[in-house]
N, C-alpha and C positions, 0 to 999 in steps of 0.2 A: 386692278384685275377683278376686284370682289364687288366692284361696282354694276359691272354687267350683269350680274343675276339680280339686281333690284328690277322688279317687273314693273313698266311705266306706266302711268295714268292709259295712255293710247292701247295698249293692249292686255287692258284688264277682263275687257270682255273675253276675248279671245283665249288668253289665259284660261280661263274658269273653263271654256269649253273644253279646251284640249286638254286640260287638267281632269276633266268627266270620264273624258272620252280614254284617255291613259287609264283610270280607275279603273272603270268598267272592264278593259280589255285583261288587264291584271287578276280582276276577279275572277271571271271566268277560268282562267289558267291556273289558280287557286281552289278554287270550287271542284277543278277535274282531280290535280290529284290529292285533294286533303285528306280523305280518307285513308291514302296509302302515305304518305308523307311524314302526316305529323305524331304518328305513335312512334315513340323513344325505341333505338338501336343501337346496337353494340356493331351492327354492319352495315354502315351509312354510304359506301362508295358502293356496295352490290344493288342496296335498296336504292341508289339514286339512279347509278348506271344503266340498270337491269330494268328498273321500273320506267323512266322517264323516255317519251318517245315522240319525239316532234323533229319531223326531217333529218338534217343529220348538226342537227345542235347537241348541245354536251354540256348534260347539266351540274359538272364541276363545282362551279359556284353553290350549287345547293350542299355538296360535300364538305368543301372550305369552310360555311359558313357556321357547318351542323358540327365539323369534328376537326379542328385547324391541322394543315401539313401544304407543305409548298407540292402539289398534286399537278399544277399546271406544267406544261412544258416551260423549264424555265427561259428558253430560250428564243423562246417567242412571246412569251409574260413574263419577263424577269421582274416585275414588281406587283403583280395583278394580286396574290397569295396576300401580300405585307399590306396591300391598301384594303382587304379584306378584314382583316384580323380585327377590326374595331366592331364590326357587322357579326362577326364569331363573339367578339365578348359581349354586346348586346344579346345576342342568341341565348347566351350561356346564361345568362340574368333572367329572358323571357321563359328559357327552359324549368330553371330552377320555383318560379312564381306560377307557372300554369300547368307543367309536368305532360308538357306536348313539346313536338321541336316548331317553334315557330318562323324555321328558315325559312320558307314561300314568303312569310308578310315580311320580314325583313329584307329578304333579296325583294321583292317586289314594291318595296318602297323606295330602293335604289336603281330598280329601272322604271319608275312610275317619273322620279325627280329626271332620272336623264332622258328617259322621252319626252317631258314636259319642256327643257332647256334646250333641248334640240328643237324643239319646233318655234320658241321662243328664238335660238340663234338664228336659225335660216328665217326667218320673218323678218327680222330686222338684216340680217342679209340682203335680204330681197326688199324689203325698204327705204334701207338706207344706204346702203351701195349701189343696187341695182338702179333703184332711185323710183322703181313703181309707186301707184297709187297705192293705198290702203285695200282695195277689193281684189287689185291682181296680185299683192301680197299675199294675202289669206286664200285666194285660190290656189295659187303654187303652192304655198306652202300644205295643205290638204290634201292637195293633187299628190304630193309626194308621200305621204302618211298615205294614202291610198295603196300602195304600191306592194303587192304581196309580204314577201320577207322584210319590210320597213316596218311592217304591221307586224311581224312576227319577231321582230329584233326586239319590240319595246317589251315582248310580253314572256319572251324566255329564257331562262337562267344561264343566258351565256355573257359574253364581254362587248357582243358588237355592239349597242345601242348606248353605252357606257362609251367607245371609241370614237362614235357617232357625234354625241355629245362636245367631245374633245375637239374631235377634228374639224365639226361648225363654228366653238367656241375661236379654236385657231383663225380660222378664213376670217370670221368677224372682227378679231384682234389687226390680221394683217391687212385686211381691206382698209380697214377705219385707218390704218399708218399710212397707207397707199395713199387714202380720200386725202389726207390734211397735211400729206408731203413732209411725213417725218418717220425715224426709222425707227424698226424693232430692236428693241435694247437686246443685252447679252443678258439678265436676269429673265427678262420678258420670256427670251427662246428659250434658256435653262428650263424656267419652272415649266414651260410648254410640252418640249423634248421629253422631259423626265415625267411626267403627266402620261402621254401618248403613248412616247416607246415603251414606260413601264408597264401599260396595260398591253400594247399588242406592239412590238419592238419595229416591222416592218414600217410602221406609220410614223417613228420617230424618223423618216427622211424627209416627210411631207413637210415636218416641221423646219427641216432646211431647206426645201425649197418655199417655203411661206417667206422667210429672211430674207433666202436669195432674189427674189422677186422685192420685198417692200426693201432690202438697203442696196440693192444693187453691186455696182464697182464696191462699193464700201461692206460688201459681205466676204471680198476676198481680205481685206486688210488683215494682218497678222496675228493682232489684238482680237479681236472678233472672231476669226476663224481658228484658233487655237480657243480660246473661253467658250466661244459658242456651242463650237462643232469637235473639234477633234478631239476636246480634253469631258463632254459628258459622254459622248458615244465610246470612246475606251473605257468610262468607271463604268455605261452600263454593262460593254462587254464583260468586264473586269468581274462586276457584280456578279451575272451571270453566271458567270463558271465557278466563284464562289460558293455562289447557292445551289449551282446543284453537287458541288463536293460537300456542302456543308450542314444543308437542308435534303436533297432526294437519293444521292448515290448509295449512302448506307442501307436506306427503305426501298431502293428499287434493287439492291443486288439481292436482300432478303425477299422480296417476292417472289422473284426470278429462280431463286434455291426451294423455296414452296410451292412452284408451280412445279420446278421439277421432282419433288417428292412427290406431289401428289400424281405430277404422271406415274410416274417410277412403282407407287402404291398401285393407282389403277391398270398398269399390267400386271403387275403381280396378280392381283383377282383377278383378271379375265385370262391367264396361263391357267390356273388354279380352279376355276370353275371349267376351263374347258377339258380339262383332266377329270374332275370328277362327272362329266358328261360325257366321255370317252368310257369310260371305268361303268357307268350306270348302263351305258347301251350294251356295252361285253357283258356285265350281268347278267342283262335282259333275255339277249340273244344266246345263251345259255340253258337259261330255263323255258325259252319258248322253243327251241328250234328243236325237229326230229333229229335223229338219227342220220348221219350223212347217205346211208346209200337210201333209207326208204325216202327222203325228200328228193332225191333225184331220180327215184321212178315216179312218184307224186306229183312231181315237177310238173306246170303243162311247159310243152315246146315252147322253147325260146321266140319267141319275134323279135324281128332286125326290127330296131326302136325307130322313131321319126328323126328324119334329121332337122333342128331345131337353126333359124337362124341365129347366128353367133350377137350374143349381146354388147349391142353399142354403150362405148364407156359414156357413163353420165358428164354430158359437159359442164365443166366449172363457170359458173357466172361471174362475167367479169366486172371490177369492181374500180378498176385503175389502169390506165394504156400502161405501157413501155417507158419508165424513169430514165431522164436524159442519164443519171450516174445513181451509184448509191453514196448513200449517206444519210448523216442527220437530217440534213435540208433538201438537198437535194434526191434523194426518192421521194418523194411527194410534187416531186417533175413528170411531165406529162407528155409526152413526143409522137404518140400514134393517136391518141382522141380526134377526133374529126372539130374542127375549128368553127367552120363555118354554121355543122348542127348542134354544135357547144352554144355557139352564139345567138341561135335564132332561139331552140330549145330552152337554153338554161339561162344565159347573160341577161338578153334583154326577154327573155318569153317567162319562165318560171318566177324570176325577180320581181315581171310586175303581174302577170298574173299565173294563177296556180291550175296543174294539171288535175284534173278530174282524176285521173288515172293514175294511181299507186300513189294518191293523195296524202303527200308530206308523209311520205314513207324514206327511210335511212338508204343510200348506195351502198354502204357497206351493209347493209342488212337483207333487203328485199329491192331497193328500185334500182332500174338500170339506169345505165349513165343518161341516156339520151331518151326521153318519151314525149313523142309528136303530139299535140293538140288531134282530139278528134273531128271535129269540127274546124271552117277554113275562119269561121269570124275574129279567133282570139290572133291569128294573123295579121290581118286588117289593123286592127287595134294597135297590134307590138309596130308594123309600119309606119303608124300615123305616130305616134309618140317618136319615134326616130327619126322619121320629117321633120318634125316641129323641134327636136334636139339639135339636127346637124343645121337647118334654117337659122338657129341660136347661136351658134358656134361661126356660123359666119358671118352675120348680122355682129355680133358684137366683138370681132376677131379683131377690133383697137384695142379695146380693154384692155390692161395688165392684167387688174383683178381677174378678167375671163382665163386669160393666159395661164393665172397662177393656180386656178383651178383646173383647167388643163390638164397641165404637167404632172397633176396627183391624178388626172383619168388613166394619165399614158403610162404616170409607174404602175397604175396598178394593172392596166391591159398586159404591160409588160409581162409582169410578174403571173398573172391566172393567163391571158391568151398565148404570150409566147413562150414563157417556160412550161406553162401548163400546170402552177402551182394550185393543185385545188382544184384542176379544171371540173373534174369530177362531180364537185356541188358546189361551182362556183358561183350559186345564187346565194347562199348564206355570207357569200360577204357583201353586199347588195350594200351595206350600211356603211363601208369604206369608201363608196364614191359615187353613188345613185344621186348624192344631191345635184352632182353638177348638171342631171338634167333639168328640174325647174331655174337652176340660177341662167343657165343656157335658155329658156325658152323665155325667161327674164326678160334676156336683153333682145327677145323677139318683140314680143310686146310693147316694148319700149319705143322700138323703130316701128309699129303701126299704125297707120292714119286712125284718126281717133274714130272717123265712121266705120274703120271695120274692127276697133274696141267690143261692142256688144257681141258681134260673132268668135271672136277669138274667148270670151268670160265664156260665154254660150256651152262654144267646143268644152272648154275645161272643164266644165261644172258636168255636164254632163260624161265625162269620161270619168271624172272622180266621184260623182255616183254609182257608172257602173261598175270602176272597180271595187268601191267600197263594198255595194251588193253582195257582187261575184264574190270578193275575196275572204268578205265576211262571211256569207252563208257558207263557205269551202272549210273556213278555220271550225265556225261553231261547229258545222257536221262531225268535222273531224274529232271534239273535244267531244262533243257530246256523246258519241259513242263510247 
C-alpha cells in the first residue's frame, strides 16, 4: 500500500507542476487570512467560525488543530478529530517556538499533500487503467483540477480533498486488482473502510462496493463478509456512539446550559431596560406637559389620521425545502428543492463553474438555494461537459472499472438528488464523485479515431483554460477583497 505514493520517474515533471500549482493556491488562502488567524486565542471556535468565509465550507479543522476536542459530528467523522490530533501536537510545538498559531501552514500542508496525490492517483487512473496516452492523461486530469469547488477543495480547511484523496487512492487499488485478475484482501478493504469512513463515514460503502465489484461471488462468502463488512462497519458504529458519549455529550450539554443562560441573561436586560424607558418617558411627560384642561383648549383639532397600509411581515429566507423526517440524519433531507434547477444551477453548473452573483457566498447565511447564470454561455459549457460525460459512460459501459465507479456516482446521486441530502450546497461535495467525469470521457477518447485525437486535446485544453481563467479570476477576486 505505501508503495503507491513513491512518485515515478514518468511523472516527475508533472508532479513538480501540480506540486506549484497546490502551493500557490494554498498561499493565497494563507495570505488572506494570516493577519486575522495567526494571533494566540483563548476563543479559537468564534475566531475561526465567525471569521472564515468561503461558501458554505467549515473551517473546523483549523479549530481541531488550534485547540484539540472531538468538534466534528461524530457521526459523520467518527475518526476525522483522532487522525488530527498529531497536526494539533505539531501546532502546539510550532506555537510554542514562534508565539503565533501556525494552524493555516499546518492544515495547509495536509491539503497541499492530498491535492498533490490526488492528481497523482487520477493520472495514473487515467493511465493505467483507462489505459490513455500520456498527453490525454495530463489533460483530463487538469481538466478536472480546473473545475470550480475541485479548486476550492484543495485550498480550504475542510475534510473533502483529504476524502478525495482516499477515494482516488481506493479506485487505483481496486482497478489495478480488477487489471491483473486478483482480489482485494480483507486487510486491504479494513485499512481502506477505516481510512474513508473514518474521515467522512457515508464513503466507507464505496469502499464496499470497490470489493464487491474487484471480488465478485467471492465478496459474499462468509469469511469475507463478516471480516470485511459487517464486523468494521459495527466498531465504526460502535465507535461512534462511544465518542460522542465519551468525547462531545458532556461539552455539548454544557453549551446548550450556556447558551441558555445567556439567553435567559439577555431578557432579563431588555425587560429591565424597557422599564427603565417606560419610567423615563412617565418622568418626562410629567415635567413637560401642561395642565390637563389648558392643553385641551391649546389643543389644535384633532385630524382623522391617514390610514396607513398594513405592514407586510418580512419574509424569511429560505435556507432548506421540507426534511423527508426529523432527526439526526434525516433533517438534512430535502423533499420540495426543485431537482432539475438543483441540477443544472448547483450539481453540474456551480461545481464546475462559479456564479458571479452572491459569489462563494454561505446558504445559510446570504445565498439562495438556487442562482441562475446571467449570461446563456456558462450553459453551453455545463451541456458540452455533460455530452462528453454521458458519450463516456456509454462508450465505455463494458468496463467493470467504469461500472464500479458508476455505482459510487449513483450512491451518491442517490443520497444529494433523491433524498435531497445537502441538496442545498450540493456543490461542496463536488470532491466525493466529480472524478468520474474525466475517467468517463477517458474511455471516450480511447474509442476515437486517432484523426479526430488532435480535435478532442483541442476541445479539452481549451475548456480547461477557460475554466481555469474564469474560476481563478472568481476565487482571487473574491480572496482579495
Amino acid at each position: 500500500m505505501l508503495r503507491v505514493f513513491a512518485i515515478r520517474k514518468e511523472e516527475r515533471w508533472i508532479a513538480c507542476a501540480a506540486l506549484l500549482f497546490f502551493v500557490l493556491l494554498n498561499a493565497l488562502m494563507v495570505w488572506r487570512y494570516y493577519g486575522q488567524f495567526t494571533p494566540l486565542s483563548k476563543d479559537y471556535w468564534n475566531l475561526f467560525i465567525l471569521g472564515f468565509r468561503v461558501s458554505g465550507f467549515d473551517p473546523i479543522t483549523y479549530y481541531v488543530v488550534s485547540d484539540w476536542e472531538a468538534r466534528y459530528n461524530v457521526y459523520r467523522h467518527p475518526l476525522l478529530a483522532f487522525f488530527m490530533y498529531p497536526l494539533y501536537l505539531l501546532n502546539q510545538g510550532l506555537m510554542w517556538l514562534t508565539g503565533i498559531n501556525c494552524v493555516q501552514f499546518v492544515v495547509g500542508a495536509l491539503l497541499v499533500f492530498s491535492a498533490f496525490y490526488s492528481f497523482i492517483f487520477l493520472y495514473r487512473i487515467l493511465r493505467e487503467l483507462v489505459e490513455l496516452k500520456r498527453i490525454d492523461a495530463c489533460l483530463l486530469t487538469a481538466f478536472f483540477f480546473s473545475f470550480a469547488y475541485i479548486l476550492l477543495s484543495t485550498m480550504v480547511p475542510d475534510h473533502f480533498v483529504v476524502s478525495m484523496m482516499l477515494l482516488l487512492l481506493t479506485l487505483y487499488v481496486a482497478g489495478t486488482s480488477i487489471k491483473e485478475h486478483r482480489e482485494m484482501g480483507v486487510v486491504e478493504t479494513v485499512m481502506l473502510f477505516v481510512a474513508t469512513a473514518g474521515v467522512s463515514l457515508n464513503n466507507g460503502l464505496k469502499i464496499f462496493l470497490a470489493s464487491l465489484f474487484t471480488n465478485g461471488k467471492r465478496f459474499f462468502m462468509p469469511k469475507h463478509l463478516l471480516l470485511a463488512v459487517i464486523l468494521p462497519a459495527a466498531l465504526m458504529w460502535g465507535f461512534s456512539r462511544f465518542e460522542y458519549r465519551q468525547f462531545v455529550w458532556e461539552g455539548e450539554q454544557a453549551r446548550h446550559e450556556l447558551k441558555a443562560k445567556q439567553r435567559k441573561a439577555l431578557e432579563t436586560r431588555q425587560k429591565a431596560m424597557r422599564k427603565m424607558q417606560e419610567k423615563a418617558r412617565e418622568d418626562t411627560a410629567k415635567i413637560q406637559n401642561q395642565p390637563v384642561e389648558t392643553a385641551k383648549k391649546e389643543a389644535p383639532a384633532p385630524q382623522k389620521p391617514k390610514s396607513k397600509a398594513p405592514a407586510q411581515p418580512k419574509k424569511k429566507r429560505q435556507i432548506q425545502g421540507t426534511p423527508l423526517m426529523e432527526g439526526e440524519f434525516m433533517r438534512w433531507t430535502d423533499v420540495t428543492t426543485s431537482r432539475w434547477s438543483s441540477i443544472t444551477e448547483n450539481l453540474f453548473g456551480e461545481s464546475v463553474q462559479l456564479h458571479p452573483d452572491y459569489l462563494l457566498q454561505d446558504v445559510f447565511r446570504t445565498r439562495p438555494i438556487i442562482v441562475p447564470y446571467s449570461n446563456t454561455y456558462p450553459y453551453f459549457v455545463e451541456a458540452f461537459i455533460v455530452f462528453l460525460f454521458v458519450a463516456g459512460l456509454w462508450l465505455g459501459c463494458r468496463q467493470r472499472f467504469l461500472w464500479m465507479v458508476f455505482s459510487w456516482f449513483l450512491l451518491d446521486m442517490g443520497l444529494h438528488v433523491g433524498l435531497g441530502f445537502g441538496i442545498n450546497e450540493v456543490y461542496i461535495m463536488s470532491a466525493h464523485w466529480m472524478f468520474i467525469i474525466p475517467i468517463a470521457i477517458g474511455f471516450l477518447v480511447n474509442r476515437l479515431h486517432h484523426s479526430m485525437l488532435p480535435y478532442m486535446r483541442g476541445l479539452l485544453l481549451v475548456l480547461t483554460l477557460y475554466l481555469l481563467m474564469y474560476n481563478g479570476w472568481l476565487i482571487g477576486k473574491f480572496l482579495w477583497v
